[in-house]
C-alpha positions, 0 to 999 in steps of 0.5 A: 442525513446518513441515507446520503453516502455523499452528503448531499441532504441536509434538514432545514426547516423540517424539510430535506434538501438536495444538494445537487451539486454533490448528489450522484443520482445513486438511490441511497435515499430513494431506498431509506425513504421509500416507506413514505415515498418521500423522494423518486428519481427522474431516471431522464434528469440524470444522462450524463453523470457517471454511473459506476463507482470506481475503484481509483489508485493515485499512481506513482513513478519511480526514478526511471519514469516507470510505474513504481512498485507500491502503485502496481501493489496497488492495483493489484489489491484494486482488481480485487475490490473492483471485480467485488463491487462490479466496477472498473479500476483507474489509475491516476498519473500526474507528471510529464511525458508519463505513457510509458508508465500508463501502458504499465498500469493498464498492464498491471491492472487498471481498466482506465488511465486519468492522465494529467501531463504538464510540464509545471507538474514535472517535479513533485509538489502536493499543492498543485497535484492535489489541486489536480486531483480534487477537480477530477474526483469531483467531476468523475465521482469515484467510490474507492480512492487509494494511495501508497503510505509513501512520502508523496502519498501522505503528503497529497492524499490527506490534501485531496481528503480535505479537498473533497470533504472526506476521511482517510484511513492511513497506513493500511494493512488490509482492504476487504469490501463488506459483502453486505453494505458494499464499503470499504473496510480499511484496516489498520494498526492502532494504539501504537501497534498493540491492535489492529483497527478496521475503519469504515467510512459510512457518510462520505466519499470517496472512500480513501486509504493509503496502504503500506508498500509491501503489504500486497503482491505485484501483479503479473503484468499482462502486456495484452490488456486493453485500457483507455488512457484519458488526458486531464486538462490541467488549467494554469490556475491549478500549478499555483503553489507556496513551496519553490522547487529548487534541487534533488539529492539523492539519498545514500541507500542503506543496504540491500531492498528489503522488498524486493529480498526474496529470503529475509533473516532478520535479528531481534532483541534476543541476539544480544548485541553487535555479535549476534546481529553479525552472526545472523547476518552470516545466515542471511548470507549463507542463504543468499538473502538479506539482513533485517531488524527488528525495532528494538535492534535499531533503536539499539544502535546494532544495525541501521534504520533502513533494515527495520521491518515493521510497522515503523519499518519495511513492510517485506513479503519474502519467500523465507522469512527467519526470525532470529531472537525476535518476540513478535510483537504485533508491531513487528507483525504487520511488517512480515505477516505476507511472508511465504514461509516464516521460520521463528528461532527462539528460546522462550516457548511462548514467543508470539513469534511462533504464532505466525511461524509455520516452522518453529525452533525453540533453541539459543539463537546461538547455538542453532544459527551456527548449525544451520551455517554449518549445515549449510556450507556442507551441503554447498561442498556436495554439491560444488562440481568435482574433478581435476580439470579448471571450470570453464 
């Protein structure tokens, strides 16, 4: 029945039945029928069960066993919704020897901290964590669950979903709590990109969503907060797993990070070709910032996969970001709409690009990149020191 958010009534015979081992004692159904007064609530049945729905973040960690980045982006975002629901926010670390990483996420946001430590969860595998997972959301009941759109996020959280019985909204862009109804509105990019869609999960729970890397800000960490960490029994049952680890190769970077750039010059198509890439990567250069592309620029062969910003691509919130020759295809937008300052270099006047810039230049890619280099280096001149004597 769509009065239980946890589908814990079905009709059988023309009557309601409970599930009591999904239902949660929150009152959605006493509500829906309390014209007919066809179901009350034993306030006295329920001691023990958990009352507040919180916001959950499957955490994760880097190389040197620290928070990873998307996992404090996250909580962040989780603050937000939590603090507009009225509830708390959780952080859940799987691993070994992880409290370095707790103190960061209760820093970074998290009110609590599910901490599931054994030596078989060392390394990555989806079955055994989700295995993990499933178990404490069951027990914990969770409203909100969120994860990054990583390599490990879309290989567990769809695993957890299916566990649990409930949907995943991916690769999200945006996260809003309705302020009517109380649930998550996840919104993403649909039809190849060409829209933006917000998903809502009306019957089932937790409300899960996996949300692009770079699409929220850090936190500022407050070393201060207080949390409470809670160690998760992990029963020998749950390690069980069809895939054998056997090695890790590191894979070559390709390029600056592009999150972490603080002034992205990025090309498109409108360069056109190898000497345009190189003469905007001389602007990025001159401003002391890095290098992107655009999709089209990428699948050209003119520069590597790894600068692509976009839906396909990175997701980048720099301070400056400049787009070069770039249309602006909602596809490319999703990547660089947090961006502080966004600067559109174009000659077509009616670009989408100049929709999202807050200062647009309608001009040949080259002919105003040279200029602004140029402006560039002789403001870099002025203001190197002068005088006969060597620099200490």
């Amino acid at each position: 029945m769509k009065a239980c958010p946890f589908g814990a009534i079905a009709v059988c015979r023309r009557k309601a039945v409970i599930a009591y081992d999904r239902c949660t004692f929150c009152g959605a159904c006493v509500a829906a029928c309390r014209k007919f007064k066809a179901i009350e609530r034993d306030e006295s049945a329920h001691e023990g069960v958990v009352a507040h729905r919180d916001v959950w973040v499957i955490a994760e960690t880097g190389a040197d066993g620290g928070l990873a980045r998307v996992s404090r982006e996250l909580l962040g975002v989780a603050r937000g919704l939590a603090d507009a629901l009225g509830v708390s926010v959780a952080a859940v670390l799987i691993g070994e020897n992880l409290g370095g990483a707790a103190a960061q996420a209760i820093a970074a946001g998290a009110d609590r901290v599910h901490l599931a430590e054994h030596p078989g969860l060392r390394v990555f595998l989806d079955e055994p964590q989700a295995a993990v997972v499933a178990d404490l959301i069951r027990r914990e009941q969770p409203e909100i669950v969120l994860g990054g759109a990583t390599a490990r996020g879309r290989a567990l959280l769809p695993r957890v979903a299916v566990l649990v019985r409930t949907g995943l909204t991916a690769d999200c862009t945006r996260l809003a709590i309705d302020v009517g109804s109380g649930r998550l509105l996840q919104t993403r990019p649909a039809f190849g990109g060409n829209l933006l869609a917000t998903i809502v999960c009306e019957e089932r729970r937790p409300q899960m969503a996996t949300v692009r890397p770079g699409v929220f800000p850090v936190p500022v960490a407050d070393p201060g907060r207080r949390g409470v960490v809670s160690r998760v029994d992990v029963p020998p049952a749950r390690l069980a797993s069809g895939v054998e680890w056997l090695d890790v190769r590191g894979r070559e970077a390709q390029g600056e990070d592009l999150h972490a750039a603080r002034v992205v010059v990025t090309a498109g198509r409108g360069v056109g070709g190898p000497d345009g890439v190189r003469l905007v990567a001389s602007l990025a250069a001159a401003l002391g910032g890095t290098l992107g592309a655009s999709r089209s620029v990428v699948d050209a062969g003119w520069v590597e996969y790894g600068r692509q910003v976009g839906q396909t691509g990175v997701t980048v919130q720099p301070a400056v970001y400049i787009a070069c020759g770039v249309s602006g295809a909602i596809q490319h937008v999703v990547g660089m709409q947090n961006s502080g300052t966004v600067v559109a270099i174009n000659r077509d006047p009616s670009a989408p690009i100049f929709a999202q810039a807050d200062i647009g230049i309608v001009g040949d890619v080259f002919e105003v990149v040279p200029a602004l280099i140029e402006q560039l280096g002789n403001r870099a001149a002025r203001l190197e020191p002068t005088g006969g004597g060597a620099a200490s």
